[in-house]
N, C-alpha and C positions, 0 to 999 in steps of 0.2 A: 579737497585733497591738496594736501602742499608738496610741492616742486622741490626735489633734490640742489635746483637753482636758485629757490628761494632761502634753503636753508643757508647752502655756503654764502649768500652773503650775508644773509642775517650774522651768523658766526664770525666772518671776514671783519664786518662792519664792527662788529663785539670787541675781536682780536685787536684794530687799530684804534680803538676808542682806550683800550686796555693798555697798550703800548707809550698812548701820548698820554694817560695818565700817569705811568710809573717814569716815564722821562721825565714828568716833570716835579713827582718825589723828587726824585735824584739830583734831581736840578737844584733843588730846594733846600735840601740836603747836604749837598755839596755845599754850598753855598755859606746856611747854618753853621757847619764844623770852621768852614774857614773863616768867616767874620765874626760869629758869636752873635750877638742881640742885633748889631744892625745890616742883619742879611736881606731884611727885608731891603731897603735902601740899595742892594746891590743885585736883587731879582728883578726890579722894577727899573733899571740904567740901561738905557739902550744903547747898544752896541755902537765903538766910533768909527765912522769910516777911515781908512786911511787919507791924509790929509794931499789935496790938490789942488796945487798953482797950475795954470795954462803955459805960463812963461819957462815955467822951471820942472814941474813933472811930480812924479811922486813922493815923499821923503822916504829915502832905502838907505840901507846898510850893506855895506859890499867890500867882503875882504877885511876888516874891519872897522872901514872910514866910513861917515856920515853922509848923506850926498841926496841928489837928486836924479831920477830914473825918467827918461821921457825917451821915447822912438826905441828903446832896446838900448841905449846908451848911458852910461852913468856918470855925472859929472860932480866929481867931492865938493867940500866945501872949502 
């Protein structure tokens, strides 16, 4: 006999299996329309972190000038 427990997760398990495949249509997708033939080349780029010095902190943008972000402070260039 099967468990009302067992089904919702069987379907749960379905539902998210479902979900991260059409996210990654979309993904793919997206992608396609906006670079044409070399999408692939832009699906497969991993992501850049924001760039850090120890000395000097994050590179931000604030108010319009260019600068660097450490302790809550922002110091331009």
């Amino acid at each position: 006999m099967i468990s009302e427990r067992s089904l919702s997760w069987y379907s749960d398990a379905k539902a998210r299996r479902q979900e991260a495949e059409q996210e990654k249509s979309n993904k793919e997708r997206d992608a396609r329309m906006k670079h044409g033939k070399r999408y692939k080349e832009f699906m497969n780029k991993k992501p850049e972190t924001p760039r850090y010095d120890k000395s000097k902190g994050v590179r931000a943008l604030h108010k319009g000038q260019w600068g660097y972000m450490k302790d809550k402070k922002f110091t331009p260039d």
